[in-house]
ZADO-1210 file (C-alpha; in nm, 4 decimals, padded with zeros to 6 digits):
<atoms>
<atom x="00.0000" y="00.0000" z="00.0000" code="UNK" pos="1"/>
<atom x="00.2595" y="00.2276" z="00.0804" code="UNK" pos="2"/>
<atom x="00.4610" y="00.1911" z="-00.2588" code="UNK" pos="3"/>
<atom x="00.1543" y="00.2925" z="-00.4064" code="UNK" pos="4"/>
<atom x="00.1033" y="00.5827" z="-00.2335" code="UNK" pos="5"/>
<atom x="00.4409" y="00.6579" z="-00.3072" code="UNK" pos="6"/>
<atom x="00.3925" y="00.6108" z="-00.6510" code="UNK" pos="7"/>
<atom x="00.0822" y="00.7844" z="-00.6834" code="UNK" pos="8"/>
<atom x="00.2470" y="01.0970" z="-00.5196" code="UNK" pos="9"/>
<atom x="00.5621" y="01.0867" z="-00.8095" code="UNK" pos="10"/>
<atom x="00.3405" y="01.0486" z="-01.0971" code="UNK" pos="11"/>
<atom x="00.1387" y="01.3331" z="-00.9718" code="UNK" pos="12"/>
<atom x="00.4288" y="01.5142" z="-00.9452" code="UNK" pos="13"/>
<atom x="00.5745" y="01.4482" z="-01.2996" code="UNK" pos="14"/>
<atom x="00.2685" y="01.5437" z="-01.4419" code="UNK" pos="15"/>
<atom x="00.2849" y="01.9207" z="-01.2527" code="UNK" pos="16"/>
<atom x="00.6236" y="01.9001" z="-01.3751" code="UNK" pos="17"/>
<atom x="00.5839" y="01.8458" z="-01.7089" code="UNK" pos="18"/>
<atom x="00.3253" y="02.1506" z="-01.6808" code="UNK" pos="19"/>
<atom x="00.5434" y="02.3583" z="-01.5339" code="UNK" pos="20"/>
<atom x="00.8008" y="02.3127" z="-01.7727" code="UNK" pos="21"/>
<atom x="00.5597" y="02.3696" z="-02.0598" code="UNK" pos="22"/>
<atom x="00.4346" y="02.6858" z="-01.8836" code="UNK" pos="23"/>
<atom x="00.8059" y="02.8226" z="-01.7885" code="UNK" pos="24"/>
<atom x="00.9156" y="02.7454" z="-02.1572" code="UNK" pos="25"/>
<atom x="01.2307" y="02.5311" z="-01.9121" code="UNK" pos="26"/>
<atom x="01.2740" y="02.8550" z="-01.7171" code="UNK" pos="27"/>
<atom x="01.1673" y="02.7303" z="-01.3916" code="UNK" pos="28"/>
<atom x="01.4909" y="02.6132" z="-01.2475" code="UNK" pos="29"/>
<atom x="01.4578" y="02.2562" z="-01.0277" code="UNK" pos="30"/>
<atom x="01.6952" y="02.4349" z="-00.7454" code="UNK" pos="31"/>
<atom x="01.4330" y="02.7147" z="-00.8035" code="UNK" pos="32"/>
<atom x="01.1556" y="02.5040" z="-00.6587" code="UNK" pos="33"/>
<atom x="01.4129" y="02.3707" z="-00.3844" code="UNK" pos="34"/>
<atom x="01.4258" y="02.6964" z="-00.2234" code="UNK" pos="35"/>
<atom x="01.0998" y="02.8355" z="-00.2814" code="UNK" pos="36"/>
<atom x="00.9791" y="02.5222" z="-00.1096" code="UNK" pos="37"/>
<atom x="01.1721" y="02.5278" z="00.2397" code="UNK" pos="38"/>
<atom x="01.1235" y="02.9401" z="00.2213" code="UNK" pos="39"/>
<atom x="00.7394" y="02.8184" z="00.2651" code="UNK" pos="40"/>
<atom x="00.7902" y="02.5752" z="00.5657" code="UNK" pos="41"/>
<atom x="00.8617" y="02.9184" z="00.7512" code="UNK" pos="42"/>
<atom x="00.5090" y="03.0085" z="00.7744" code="UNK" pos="43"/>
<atom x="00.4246" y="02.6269" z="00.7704" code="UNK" pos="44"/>
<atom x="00.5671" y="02.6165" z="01.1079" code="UNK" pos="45"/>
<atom x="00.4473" y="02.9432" z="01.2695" code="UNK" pos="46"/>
<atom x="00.0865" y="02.8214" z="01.1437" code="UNK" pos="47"/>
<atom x="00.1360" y="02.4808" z="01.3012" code="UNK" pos="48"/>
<atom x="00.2380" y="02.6349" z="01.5739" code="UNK" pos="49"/>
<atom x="-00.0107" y="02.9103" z="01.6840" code="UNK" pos="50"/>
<atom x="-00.2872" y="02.6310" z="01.5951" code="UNK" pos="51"/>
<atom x="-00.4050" y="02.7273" z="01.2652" code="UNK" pos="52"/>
<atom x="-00.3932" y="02.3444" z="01.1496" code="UNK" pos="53"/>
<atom x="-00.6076" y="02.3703" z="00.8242" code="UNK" pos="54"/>
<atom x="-00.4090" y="02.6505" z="00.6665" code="UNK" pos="55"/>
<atom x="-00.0745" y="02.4510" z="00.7600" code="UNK" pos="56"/>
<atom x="-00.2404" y="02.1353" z="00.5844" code="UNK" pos="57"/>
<atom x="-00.3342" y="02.3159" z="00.2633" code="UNK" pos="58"/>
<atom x="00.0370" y="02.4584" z="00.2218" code="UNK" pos="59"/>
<atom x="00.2232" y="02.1332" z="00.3566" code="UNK" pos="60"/>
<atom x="-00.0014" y="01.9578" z="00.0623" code="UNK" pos="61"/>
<atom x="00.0664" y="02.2248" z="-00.1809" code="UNK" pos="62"/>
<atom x="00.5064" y="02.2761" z="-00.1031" code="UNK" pos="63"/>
<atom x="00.5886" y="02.0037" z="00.1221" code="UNK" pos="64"/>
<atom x="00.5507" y="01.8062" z="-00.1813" code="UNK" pos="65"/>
<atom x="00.8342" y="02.0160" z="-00.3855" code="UNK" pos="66"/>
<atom x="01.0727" y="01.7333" z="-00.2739" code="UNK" pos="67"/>
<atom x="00.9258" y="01.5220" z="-00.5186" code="UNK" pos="68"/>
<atom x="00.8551" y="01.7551" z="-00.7983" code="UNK" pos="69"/>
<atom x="01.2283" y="01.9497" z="-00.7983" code="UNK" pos="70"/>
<atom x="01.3475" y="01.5919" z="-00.8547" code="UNK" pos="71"/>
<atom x="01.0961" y="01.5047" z="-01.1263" code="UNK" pos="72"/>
<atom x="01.1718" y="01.8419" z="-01.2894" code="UNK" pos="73"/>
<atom x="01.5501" y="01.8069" z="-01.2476" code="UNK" pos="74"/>
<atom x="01.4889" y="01.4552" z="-01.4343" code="UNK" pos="75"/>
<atom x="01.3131" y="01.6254" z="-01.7202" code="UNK" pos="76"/>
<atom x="01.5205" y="01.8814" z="-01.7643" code="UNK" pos="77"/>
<atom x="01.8328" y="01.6486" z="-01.7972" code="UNK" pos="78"/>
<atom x="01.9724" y="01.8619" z="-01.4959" code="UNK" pos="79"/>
<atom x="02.0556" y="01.6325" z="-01.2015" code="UNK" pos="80"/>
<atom x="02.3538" y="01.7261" z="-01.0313" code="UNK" pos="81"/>
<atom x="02.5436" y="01.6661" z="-00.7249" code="UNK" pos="82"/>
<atom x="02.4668" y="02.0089" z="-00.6227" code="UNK" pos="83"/>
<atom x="02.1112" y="02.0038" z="-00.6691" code="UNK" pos="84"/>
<atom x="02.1049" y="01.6597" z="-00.4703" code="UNK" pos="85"/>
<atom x="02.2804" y="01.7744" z="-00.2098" code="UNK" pos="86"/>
<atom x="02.0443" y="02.0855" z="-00.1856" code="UNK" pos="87"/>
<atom x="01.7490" y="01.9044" z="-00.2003" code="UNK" pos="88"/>
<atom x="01.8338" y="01.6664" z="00.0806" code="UNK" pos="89"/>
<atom x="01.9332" y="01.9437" z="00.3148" code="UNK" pos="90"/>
<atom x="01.6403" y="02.1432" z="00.2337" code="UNK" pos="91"/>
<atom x="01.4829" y="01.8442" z="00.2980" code="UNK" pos="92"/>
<atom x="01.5928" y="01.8208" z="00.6929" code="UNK" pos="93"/>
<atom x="01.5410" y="02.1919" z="00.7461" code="UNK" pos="94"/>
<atom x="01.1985" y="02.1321" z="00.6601" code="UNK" pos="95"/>
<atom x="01.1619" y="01.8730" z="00.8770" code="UNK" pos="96"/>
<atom x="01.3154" y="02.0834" z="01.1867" code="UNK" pos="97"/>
<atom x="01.1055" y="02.3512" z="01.1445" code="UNK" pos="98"/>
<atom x="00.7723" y="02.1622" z="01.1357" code="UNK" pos="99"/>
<atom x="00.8476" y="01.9217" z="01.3911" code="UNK" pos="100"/>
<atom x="00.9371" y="02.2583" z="01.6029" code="UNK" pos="101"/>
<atom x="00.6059" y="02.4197" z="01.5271" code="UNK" pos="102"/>
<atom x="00.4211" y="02.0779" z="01.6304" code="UNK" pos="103"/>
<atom x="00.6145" y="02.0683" z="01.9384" code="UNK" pos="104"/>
<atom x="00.5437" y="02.3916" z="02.0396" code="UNK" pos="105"/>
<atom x="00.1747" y="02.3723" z="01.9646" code="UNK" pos="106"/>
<atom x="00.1458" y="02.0687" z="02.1885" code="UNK" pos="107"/>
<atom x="00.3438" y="02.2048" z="02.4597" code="UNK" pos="108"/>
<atom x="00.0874" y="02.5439" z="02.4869" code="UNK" pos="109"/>
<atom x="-00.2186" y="02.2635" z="02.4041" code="UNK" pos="110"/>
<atom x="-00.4415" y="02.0090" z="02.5816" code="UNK" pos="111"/>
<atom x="-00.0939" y="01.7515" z="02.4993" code="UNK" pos="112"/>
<atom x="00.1694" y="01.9254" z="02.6546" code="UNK" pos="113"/>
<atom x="00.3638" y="01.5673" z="02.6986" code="UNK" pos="114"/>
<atom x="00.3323" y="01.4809" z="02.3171" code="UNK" pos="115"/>
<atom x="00.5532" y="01.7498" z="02.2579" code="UNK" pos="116"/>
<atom x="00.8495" y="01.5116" z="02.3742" code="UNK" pos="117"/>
<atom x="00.6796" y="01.3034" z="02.1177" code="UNK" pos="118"/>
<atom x="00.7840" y="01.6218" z="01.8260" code="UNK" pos="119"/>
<atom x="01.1144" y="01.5585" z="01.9236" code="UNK" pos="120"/>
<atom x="01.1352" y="01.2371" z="01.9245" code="UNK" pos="121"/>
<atom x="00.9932" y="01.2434" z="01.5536" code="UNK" pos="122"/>
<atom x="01.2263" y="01.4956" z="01.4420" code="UNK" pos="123"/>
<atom x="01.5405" y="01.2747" z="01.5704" code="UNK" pos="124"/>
<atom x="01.4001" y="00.9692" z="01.4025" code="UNK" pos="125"/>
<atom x="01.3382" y="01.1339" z="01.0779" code="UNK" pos="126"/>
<atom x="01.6509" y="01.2925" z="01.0774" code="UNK" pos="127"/>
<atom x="01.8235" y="00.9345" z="01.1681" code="UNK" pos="128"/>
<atom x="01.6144" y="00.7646" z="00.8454" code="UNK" pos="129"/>
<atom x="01.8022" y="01.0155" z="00.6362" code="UNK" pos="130"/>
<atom x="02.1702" y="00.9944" z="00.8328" code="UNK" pos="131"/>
<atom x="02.1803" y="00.6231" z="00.8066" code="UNK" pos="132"/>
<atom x="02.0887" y="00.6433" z="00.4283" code="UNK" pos="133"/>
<atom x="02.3611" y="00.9576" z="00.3696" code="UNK" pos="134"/>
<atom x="02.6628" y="00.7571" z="00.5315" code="UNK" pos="135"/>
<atom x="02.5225" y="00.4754" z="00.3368" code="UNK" pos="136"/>
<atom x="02.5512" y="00.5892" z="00.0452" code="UNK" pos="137"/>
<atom x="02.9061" y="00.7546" z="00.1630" code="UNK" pos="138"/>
<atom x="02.9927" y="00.3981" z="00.2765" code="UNK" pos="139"/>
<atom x="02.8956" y="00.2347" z="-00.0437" code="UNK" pos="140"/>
<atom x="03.0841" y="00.5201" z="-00.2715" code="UNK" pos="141"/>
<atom x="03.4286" y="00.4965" z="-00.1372" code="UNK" pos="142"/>
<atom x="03.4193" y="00.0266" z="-00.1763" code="UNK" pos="143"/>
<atom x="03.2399" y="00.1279" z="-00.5434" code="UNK" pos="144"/>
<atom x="03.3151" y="00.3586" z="-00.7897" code="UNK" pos="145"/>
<atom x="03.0747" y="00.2529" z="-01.0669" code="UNK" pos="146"/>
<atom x="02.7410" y="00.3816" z="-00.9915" code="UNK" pos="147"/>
<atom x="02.6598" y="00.7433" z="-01.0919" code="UNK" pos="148"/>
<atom x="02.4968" y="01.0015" z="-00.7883" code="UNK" pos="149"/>
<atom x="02.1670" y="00.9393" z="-00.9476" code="UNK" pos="150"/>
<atom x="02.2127" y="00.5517" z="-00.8444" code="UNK" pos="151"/>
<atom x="02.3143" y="00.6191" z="-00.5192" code="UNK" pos="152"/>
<atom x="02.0429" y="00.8331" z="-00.4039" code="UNK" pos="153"/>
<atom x="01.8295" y="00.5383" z="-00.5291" code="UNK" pos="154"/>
<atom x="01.9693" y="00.2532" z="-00.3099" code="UNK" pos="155"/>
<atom x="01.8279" y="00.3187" z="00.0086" code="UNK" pos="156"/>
<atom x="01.5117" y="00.4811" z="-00.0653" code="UNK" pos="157"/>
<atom x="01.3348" y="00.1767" z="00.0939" code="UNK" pos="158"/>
<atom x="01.1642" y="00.1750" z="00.4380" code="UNK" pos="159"/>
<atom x="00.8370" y="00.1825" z="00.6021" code="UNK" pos="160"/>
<atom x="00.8287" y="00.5405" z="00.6848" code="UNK" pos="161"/>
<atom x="00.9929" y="00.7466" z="00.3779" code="UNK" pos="162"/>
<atom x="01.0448" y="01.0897" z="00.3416" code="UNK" pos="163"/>
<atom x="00.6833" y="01.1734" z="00.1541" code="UNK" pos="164"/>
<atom x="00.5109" y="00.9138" z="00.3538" code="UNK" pos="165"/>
<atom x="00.6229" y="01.1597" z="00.6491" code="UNK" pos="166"/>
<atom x="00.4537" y="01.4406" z="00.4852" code="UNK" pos="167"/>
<atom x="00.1266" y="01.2289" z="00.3964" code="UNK" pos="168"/>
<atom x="00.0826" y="01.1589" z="00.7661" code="UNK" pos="169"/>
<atom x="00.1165" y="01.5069" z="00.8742" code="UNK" pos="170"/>
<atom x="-00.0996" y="01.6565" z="00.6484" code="UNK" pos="171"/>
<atom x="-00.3954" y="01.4088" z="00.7007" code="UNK" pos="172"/>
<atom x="-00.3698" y="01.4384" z="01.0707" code="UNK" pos="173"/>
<atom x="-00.3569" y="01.8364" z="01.0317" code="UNK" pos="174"/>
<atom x="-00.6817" y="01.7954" z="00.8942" code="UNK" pos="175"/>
<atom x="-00.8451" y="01.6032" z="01.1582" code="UNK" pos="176"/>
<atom x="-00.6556" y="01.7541" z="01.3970" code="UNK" pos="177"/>
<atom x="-00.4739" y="01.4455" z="01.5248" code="UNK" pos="178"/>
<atom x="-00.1230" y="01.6268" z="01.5316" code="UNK" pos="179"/>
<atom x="-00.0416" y="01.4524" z="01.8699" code="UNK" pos="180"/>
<atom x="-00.1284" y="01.0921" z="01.7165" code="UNK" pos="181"/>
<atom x="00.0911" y="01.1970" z="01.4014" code="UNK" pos="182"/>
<atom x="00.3951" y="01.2696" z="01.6017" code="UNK" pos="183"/>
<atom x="00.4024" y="00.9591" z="01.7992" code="UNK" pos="184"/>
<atom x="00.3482" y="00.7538" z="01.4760" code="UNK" pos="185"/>
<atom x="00.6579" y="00.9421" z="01.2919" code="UNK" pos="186"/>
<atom x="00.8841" y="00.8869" z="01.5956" code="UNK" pos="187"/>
<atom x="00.8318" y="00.5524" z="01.6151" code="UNK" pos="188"/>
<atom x="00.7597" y="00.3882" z="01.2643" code="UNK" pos="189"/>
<atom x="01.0829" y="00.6748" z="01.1686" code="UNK" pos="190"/>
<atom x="01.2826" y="00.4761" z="01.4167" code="UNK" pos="191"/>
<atom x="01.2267" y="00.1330" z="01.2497" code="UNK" pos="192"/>
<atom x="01.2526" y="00.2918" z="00.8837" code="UNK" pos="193"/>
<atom x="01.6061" y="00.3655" z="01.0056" code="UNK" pos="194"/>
<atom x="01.6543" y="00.0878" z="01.1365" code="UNK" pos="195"/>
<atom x="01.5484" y="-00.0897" z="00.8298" code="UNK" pos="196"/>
<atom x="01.7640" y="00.1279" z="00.6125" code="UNK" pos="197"/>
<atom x="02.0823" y="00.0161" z="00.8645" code="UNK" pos="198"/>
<atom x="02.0113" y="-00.3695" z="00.7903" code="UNK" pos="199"/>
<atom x="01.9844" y="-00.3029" z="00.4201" code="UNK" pos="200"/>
<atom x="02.3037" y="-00.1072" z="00.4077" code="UNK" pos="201"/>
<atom x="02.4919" y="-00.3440" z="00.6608" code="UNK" pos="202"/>
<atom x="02.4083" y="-00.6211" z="00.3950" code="UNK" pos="203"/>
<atom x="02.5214" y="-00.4287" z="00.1242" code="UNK" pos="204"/>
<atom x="02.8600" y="-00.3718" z="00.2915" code="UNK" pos="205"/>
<atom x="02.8908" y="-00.7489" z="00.3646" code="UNK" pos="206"/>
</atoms>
């Protein structure tokens, strides 16, 4: 079910893309939509934060997904790069701080104030799912020397809990106002996505 989802989400976003590109006659950069897309997790966060849970939704749907789409444009445009991959998955972990911040602080001030040791615990693990998948990658490079960056930012893509599967949960329990459920979800299924990441590398190294 998940791969599905996770499908669905890319082909959306290579459609957009494709749009985009059409619209921009090529002009709309992929490291263009990088930026523009953590620039909007400012307000993401603040709205998360002072409570205004719909609004955050409706802009989490709308850039949180950029991840997806800078890559799909990059793709289309011929332009992946080192650069823009290394961009995109900092970016990517900014994000990630600043919403897990604004959820934290919204359930410290709310009717949860203990989930928001929950926040934190979701921003470590999601930041660990991406670590262990960085120095695997870093791991893998320096015993192989044939596979391109592309490749590499392929292998361990894997796990229960990936990076857009994050986003899905958040925005769905923005709606319904479940933010203290969501949290506590991330921070543990996060955990065993790393964890499951760590086994797949570990094998790969053997």
């Amino acid at each position: 079910m998940i791969h599905h989802v996770k499908i669905a989400i890319r082909s959306g976003m290579r459609w957009i893309a494709k749009r985009l590109n059409q619209a921009t006659r090529g002009k709309l950069t992929p490291n263009t939509v990088t930026l523009s897309g953590f620039v909007m997790h400012i307000p993401i966060a603040l709205l998360i934060g002072s409570g205004h849970n719909l609004w955050a939704a409706v802009l989490l749907l709308v850039f949180g997904l950029f991840d997806t789409l800078d890559g799909e444009l990059a793709r289309l445009q011929n332009r992946d790069s080192p650069r823009g991959m290394l961009l995109d998955a900092s970016t990517d972990r900014l994000k990630e701080t600043l919403i897990y911040s604004g959820a934290g602080y919204a359930l410290a001030l709310g009717s949860h104030p203990a989930a928001a040791a929950w926040a934190a615990a979701a921003c470590g693990s999601s930041l660990s799912v991406s670590y262990v998948k960085a120095k695997g990658e870093a791991a893998i490079a320096a015993s192989r020397t044939n596979l391109t960056h592309a490749e590499l930012n392929r292998l361990f893509g894997g796990g229960l809990l990936s990076f857009e599967i994050r986003m899905v949960v958040l925005i769905v329990s923005l709606l319904v106002n479940q933010l203290a459920a969501a949290v506590i979800v991330i921070a543990v299924f996060a955990g065993f996505t790393a964890l499951q990441r760590l086994m797949q590398i570990s094998k790969q190294l053997a």
